[in-house]
C-alpha positions in Angstrom: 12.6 10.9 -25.8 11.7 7.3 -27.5 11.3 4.6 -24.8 11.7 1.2 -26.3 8.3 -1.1 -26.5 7.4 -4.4 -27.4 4.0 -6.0 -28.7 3.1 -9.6 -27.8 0.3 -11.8 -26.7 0.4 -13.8 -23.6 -1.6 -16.1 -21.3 -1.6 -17.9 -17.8 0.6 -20.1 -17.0 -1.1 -22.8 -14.8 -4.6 -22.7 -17.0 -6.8 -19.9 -19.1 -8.7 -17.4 -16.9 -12.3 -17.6 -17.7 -14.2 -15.0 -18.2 -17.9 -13.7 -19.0 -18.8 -11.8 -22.6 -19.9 -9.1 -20.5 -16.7 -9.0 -18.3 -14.4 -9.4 -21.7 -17.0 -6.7 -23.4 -16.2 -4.3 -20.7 -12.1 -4.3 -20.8 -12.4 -4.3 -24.5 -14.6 -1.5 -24.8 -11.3 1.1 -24.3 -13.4 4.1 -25.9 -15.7 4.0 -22.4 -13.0 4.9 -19.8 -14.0 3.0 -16.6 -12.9 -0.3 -16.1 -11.1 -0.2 -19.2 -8.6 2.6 -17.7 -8.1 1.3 -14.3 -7.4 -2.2 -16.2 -4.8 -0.2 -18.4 -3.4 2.1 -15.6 -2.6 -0.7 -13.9 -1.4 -3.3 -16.1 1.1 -0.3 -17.1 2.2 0.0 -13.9 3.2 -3.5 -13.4 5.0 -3.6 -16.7 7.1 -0.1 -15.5 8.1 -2.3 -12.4 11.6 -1.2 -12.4 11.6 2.5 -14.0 12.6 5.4 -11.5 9.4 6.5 -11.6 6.9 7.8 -8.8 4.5 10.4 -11.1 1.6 8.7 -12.1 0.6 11.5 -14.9 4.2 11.1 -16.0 4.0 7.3 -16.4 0.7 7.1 -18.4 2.0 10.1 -20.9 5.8 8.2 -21.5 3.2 5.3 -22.5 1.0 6.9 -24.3 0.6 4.3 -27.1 0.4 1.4 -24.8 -3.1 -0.8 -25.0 -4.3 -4.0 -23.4 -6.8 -6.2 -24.7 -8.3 -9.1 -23.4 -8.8 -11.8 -26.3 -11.2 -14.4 -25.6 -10.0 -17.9 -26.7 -11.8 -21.3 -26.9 -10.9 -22.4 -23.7 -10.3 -18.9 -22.0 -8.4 -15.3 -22.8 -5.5 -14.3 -23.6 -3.9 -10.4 -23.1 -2.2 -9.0 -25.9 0.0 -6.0 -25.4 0.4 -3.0 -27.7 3.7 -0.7 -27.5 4.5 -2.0 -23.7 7.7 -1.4 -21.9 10.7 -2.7 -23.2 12.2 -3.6 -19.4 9.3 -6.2 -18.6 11.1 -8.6 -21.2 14.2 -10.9 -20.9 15.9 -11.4 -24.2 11.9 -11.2 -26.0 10.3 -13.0 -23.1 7.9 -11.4 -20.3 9.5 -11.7 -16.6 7.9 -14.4 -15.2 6.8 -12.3 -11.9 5.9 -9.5 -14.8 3.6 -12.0 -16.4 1.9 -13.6 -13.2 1.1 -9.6 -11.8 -0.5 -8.8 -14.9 -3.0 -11.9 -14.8 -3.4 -11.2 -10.8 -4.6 -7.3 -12.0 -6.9 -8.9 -13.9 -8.8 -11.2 -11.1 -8.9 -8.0 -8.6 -10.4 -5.4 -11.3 -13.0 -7.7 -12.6 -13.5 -9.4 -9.3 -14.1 -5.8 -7.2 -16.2 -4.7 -9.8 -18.4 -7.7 -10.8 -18.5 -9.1 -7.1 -17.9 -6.4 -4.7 -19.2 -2.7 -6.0 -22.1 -4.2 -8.4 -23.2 -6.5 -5.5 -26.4 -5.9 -3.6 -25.8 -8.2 -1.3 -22.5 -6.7 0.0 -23.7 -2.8 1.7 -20.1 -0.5 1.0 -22.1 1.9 3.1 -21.7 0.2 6.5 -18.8 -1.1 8.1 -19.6 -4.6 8.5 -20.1 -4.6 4.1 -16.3 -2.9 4.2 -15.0 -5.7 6.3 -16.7 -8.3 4.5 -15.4 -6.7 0.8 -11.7 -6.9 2.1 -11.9 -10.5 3.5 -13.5 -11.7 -0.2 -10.8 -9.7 -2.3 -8.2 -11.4 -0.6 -10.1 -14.8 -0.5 -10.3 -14.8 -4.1 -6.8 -14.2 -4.7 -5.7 -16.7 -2.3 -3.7 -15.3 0.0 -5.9 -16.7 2.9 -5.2 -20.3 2.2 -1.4 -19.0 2.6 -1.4 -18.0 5.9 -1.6 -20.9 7.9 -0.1 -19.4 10.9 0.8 -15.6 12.8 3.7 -15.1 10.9 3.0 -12.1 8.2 5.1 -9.2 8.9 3.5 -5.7 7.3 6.8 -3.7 6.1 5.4 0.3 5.5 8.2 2.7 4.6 9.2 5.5 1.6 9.8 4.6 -2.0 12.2 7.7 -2.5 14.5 6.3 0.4 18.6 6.6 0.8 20.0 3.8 -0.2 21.7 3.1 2.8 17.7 3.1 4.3 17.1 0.7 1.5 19.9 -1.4 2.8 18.6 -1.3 6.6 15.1 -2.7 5.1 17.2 -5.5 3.4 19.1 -6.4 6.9 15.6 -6.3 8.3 13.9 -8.7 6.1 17.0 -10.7 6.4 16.6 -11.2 9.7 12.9 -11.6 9.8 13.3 -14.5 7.1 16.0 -16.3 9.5 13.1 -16.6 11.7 10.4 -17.8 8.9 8.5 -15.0 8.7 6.7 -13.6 5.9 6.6 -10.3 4.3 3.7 -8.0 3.4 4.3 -4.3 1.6 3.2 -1.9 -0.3 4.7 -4.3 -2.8 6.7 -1.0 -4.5 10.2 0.3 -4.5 12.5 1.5 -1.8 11.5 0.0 1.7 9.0 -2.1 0.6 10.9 -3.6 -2.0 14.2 -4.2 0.4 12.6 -6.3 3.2 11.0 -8.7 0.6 15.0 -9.2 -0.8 16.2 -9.9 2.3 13.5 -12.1 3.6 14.2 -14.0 0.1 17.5 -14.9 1.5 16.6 -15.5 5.4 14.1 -17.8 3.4 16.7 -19.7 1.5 19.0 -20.5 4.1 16.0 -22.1 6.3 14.7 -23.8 3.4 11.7 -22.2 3.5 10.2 -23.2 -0.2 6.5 -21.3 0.6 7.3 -17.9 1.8 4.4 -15.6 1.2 5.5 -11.8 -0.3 2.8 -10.5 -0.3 2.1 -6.9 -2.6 -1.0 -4.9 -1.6 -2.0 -2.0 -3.9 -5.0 0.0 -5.3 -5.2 1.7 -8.7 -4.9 5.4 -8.1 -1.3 4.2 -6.0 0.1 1.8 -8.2 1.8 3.6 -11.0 3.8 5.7 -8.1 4.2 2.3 -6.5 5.0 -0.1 -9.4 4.6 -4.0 -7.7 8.3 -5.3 -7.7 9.1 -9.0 -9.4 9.8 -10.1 -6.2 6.2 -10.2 -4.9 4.4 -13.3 -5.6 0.8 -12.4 -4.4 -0.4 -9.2 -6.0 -3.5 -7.9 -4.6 -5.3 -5.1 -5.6 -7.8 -3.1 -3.8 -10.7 -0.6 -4.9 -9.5 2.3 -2.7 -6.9 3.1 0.0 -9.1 2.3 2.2 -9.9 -0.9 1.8 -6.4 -1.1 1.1 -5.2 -0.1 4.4 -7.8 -2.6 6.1 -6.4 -5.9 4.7 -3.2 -4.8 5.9 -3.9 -4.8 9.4 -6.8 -7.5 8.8 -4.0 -9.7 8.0 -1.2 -9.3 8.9 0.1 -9.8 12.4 2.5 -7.1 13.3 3.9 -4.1 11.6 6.9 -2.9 11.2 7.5 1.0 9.8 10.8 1.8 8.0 11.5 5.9 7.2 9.1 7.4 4.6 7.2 10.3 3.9 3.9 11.5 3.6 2.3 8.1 2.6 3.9 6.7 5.2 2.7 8.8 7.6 -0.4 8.4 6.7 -0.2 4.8 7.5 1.2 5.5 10.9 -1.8 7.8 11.6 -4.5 4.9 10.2 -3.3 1.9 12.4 -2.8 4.5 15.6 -6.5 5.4 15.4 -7.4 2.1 15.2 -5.5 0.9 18.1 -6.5 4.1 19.7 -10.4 3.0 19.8 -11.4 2.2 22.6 -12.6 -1.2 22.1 -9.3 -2.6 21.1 -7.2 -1.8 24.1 -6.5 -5.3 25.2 -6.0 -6.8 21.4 -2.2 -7.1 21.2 -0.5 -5.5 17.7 3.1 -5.1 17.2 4.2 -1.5 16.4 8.2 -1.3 15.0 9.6 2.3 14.1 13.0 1.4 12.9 15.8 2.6 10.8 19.5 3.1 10.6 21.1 5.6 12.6 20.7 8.5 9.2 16.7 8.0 10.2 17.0 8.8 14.3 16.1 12.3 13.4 13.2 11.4 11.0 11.4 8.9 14.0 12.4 11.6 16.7 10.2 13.9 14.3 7.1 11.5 13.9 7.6 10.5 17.5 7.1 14.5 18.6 4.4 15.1 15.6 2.3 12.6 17.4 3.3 13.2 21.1 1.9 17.0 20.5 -1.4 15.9 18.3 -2.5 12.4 19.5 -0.8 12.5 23.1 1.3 10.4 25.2 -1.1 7.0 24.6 -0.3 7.0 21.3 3.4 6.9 21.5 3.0 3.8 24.1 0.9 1.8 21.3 4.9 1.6 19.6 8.6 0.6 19.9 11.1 3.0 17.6 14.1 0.5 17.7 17.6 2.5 16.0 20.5 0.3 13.5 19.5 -3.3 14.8 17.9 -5.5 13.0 18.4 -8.4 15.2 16.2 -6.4 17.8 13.5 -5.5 14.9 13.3 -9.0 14.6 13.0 -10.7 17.9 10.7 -8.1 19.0 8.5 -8.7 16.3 9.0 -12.3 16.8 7.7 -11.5 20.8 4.6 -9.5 19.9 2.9 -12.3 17.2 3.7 -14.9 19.7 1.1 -12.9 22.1 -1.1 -12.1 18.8 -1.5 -16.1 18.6 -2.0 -16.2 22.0 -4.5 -13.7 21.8 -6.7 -15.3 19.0 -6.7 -18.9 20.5 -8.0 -17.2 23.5 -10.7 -15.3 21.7 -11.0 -17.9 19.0 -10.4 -15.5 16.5 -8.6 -16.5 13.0 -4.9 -16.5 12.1 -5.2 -15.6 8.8 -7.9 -12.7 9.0 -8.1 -10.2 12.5 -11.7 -10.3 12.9 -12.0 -9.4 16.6 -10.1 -5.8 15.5 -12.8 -2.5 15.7 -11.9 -0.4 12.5 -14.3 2.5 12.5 -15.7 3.6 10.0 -14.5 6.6 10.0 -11.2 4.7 8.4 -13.2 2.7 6.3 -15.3 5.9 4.4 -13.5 6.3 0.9 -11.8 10.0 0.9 -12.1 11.9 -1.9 -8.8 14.1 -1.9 -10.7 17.3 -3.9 -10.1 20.8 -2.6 -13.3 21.1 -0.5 -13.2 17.7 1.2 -9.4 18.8 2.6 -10.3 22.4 3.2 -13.2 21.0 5.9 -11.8 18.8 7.8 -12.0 18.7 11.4 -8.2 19.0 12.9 -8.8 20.1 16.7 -8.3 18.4 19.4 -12.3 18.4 20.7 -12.6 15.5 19.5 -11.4 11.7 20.6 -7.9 10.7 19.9 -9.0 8.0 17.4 -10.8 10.7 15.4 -8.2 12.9 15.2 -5.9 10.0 13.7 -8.5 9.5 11.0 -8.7 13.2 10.3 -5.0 13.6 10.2 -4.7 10.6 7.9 -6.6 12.5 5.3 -4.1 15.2 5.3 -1.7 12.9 4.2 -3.8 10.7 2.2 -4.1 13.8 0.0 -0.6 15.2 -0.5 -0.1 11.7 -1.3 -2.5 12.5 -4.1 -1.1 15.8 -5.1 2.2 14.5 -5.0 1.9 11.2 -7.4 -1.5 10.1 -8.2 -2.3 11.3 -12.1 -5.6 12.9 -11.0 -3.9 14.7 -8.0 -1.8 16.0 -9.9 -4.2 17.5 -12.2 -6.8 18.5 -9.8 -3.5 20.8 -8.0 -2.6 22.0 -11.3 -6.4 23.1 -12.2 -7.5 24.4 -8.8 -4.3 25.3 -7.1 -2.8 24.3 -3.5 -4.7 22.3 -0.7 -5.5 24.2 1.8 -4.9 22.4 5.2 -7.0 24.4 8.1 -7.2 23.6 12.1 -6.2 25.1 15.2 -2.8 26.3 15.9 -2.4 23.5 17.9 -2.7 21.2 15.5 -1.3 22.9 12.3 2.0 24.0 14.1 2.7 19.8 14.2 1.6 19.3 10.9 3.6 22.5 9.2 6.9 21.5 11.3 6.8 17.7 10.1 5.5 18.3 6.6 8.9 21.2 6.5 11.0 18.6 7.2 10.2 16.0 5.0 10.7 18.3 2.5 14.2 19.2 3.8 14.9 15.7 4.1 14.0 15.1 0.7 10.9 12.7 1.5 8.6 13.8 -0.8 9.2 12.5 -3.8 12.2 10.9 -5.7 12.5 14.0 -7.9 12.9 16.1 -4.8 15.3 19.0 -6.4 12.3 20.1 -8.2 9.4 19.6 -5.5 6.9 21.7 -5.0 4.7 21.9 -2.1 0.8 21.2 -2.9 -0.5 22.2 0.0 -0.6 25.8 2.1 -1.3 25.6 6.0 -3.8 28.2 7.3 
């Protein structure tokens, strides 16, 4: 099947980026792989923005043709585009959300490799270097100087949702907007597409002119996650990881629509870090919500983490059924003691430095065979450990079910196999069962297959 492309040349809007020889010499030099790739992977992903599409593999083979260059001007570069996706283009021209994403992929690749992974100065090996990495990636792209105040709401939910879920998301937003909040997602489809609409039009009716949508992605995620035109900060980080720190770095509450394994997996990462002990008197909103089709889908999270991480856990959130209203003036409640909180302490609005991550959430996970077959999933060790653990599961079927090399790796080596104690597995089979049954997995559910076996 022929997908229709376009070729064009482009630049920024507001002024020419500026970049080194070396920088341009490494994004032109296509026949290396490494930066190259993740530049392409990712500027493809962007342009595929509204395709029903969550496969990474499948994306980058429909494309196959497509090629980015960097051209270096006189006073800057320009990008010119080979064979790229027909639907990034209005009547010949590139959407204008289209064209600033692609130019924001740009800073965050050449700006996390230049500044953050080649830098000797900044040690990814302990957790204060980690920290430091996700505070600089969003300082460069500016999304510090936009949040003046505790107002950024994190929205985490499914891309392959119903669409009467995707509606509930919208009525959330909505509300959340009314009240001048901001919205930060996974900056993709489905639920985290649907609360940025509706805060769009809470927004407009208050006359708020500066509302911050805020997109947060890495590059293995982002072609199953494509950043929707509504986002007007992109921000890319190196690694999930890092990915799921500047989530809770800065924003000020979260908020968690129905989902599947990825979302789950983001459950399980800010639960063991509000499990630690060292963060039992810092205040964090936690919203489970949904319309009265997801009841069944919390009341299944809510007894997956009752029987693995304990009753402490499920008192760290609020699952809130088909009102938004409530979503909102609850989440309105809880920043109002975050502020509180960080004048107190004298801690920043716009970064949470007084939060303990441990490094155990900050370690990149590899999702290969081995690393999944060994992890520890028992329940002799503390509650916040077992989160981090548990998140791994998750972070990997997220890799076996969309991320290109997932994909392959499942195809070349065969099923993960998930092992643990009884205790522990039972949880993990009976939720992982029903997302499948539910159809949570992916958006082509009728012809999922598990990647995984429990043992």
């Amino acid at each position: 099947m022929r997908y229709e492309v376009v070729d064009t040349i482009i630049e920024p809007y507001d002024r020419l980026e500026v970049l080194s020889k070396l920088e341009v010499g490494q994004l032109l030099n296509s026949s290396s792989g490494g930066l190259y790739q993740t530049f392409r992977g990712c500027a493809l992903a962007v342009l595929n923005c509204d395709g029903e599409l969550d496969d990474g593999r499948v994306l980058l083979e429909r494309y196959k043709s497509f090629e980015i260059f960097v051209r270096q001007v006189e006073r800057g570069i320009k990008l010119e585009l080979v064979n790229a996706p027909a639907s990034a283009f209005v009547d010949g021209v590139m959407i204008r959300g289209i064209h600033e994403h692609l130019f924001s992929v740009l800073r965050d690749i050449v700006f996390a490799h230049d500044e953050i992974q080649s830098n000797p100065n900044i040690d990814l090996r302990k957790s204060n270097g980690i920290t430091n990495a996700v505070f600089y990636i969003l300082r460069n792209a500016k999304v510090l100087d936009l949040i003046r105040e505790p107002k950024l709401v994190v929205c985490w939910g499914g891309h392959a949702i119903s669409r009467n879920e995707y509606d509930y998301s919208k009525q959330v937003g909505y509300e959340l907007g009314l009240r001048k909040m901001d919205v930060c997602t996974g900056c993709g489809p489905g639920a985290m597409k649907g609360p940025m609409k509706g805060a769009t039009i809470g927004h407009a009716k208050q006359r708020v002119r500066d509302g911050l949508y805020l997109g947060v992605t890495e590059p293995g995620i982002i072609a199953a996650e494509s950043p929707n035109p509504i986002v007007n900060n992109l921000t890319i980080f190196p690694d999930i990881e890092k990915r799921l720190e500047a989530f809770v770095r800065a924003g000020h509450g979260v908020v968690v629509f129905a989902g599947g394994v990825g979302t789950a997996e983001e459950i399980l990462y800010l639960l063991g870090i509000l499990l630690h002990p060292k963060n039992k008197e810092v205040p964090f909103p936690l919203l489970l919500t949904g319309p009265e089709s997801a009841r069944e889908y919390f009341a299944n999270i809510d007894a997956f983490i009752g029987e693995t991480l304990g009753i402490e856990a499920q008192q760290k959130y609020q699952i809130v059924i088909n009102d938004p209203v409530e979503v909102a003036q609850k989440m309105g409640v809880g920043i109002q003691q975050v502020r509180r909180y960080r004048k107190e302490v004298g801690d920043a609005y716009y970064f949470n430095w007084s939060l303990t991550i441990d490094h155990v959430f900050q370690q990149p996970f590899a999702p290969t065979h081995a690393n999944v077959r060994s992890l520890a999933l028992h329940k002799n060790q503390q509650p916040y450990q077992l989160a981090a653990n548990l998140r791994r599961v998750f972070s990997a079927l997220v890799a076996g079910n969309v991320k290109d090399e997932g994909i392959r790796a499942i195809e070349a080596f065969g099923d993960f196999e998930i092992h643990g104690d009884e205790s522990i597995m039972g949880p993990v089979d009976r939720l992982l069962t029903q997302f499948v049954a539910q159809g949570r997995m992916k958006m082509t559910d009728e012809d999922y297959r598990p990647c995984y076996r429990i043992i």
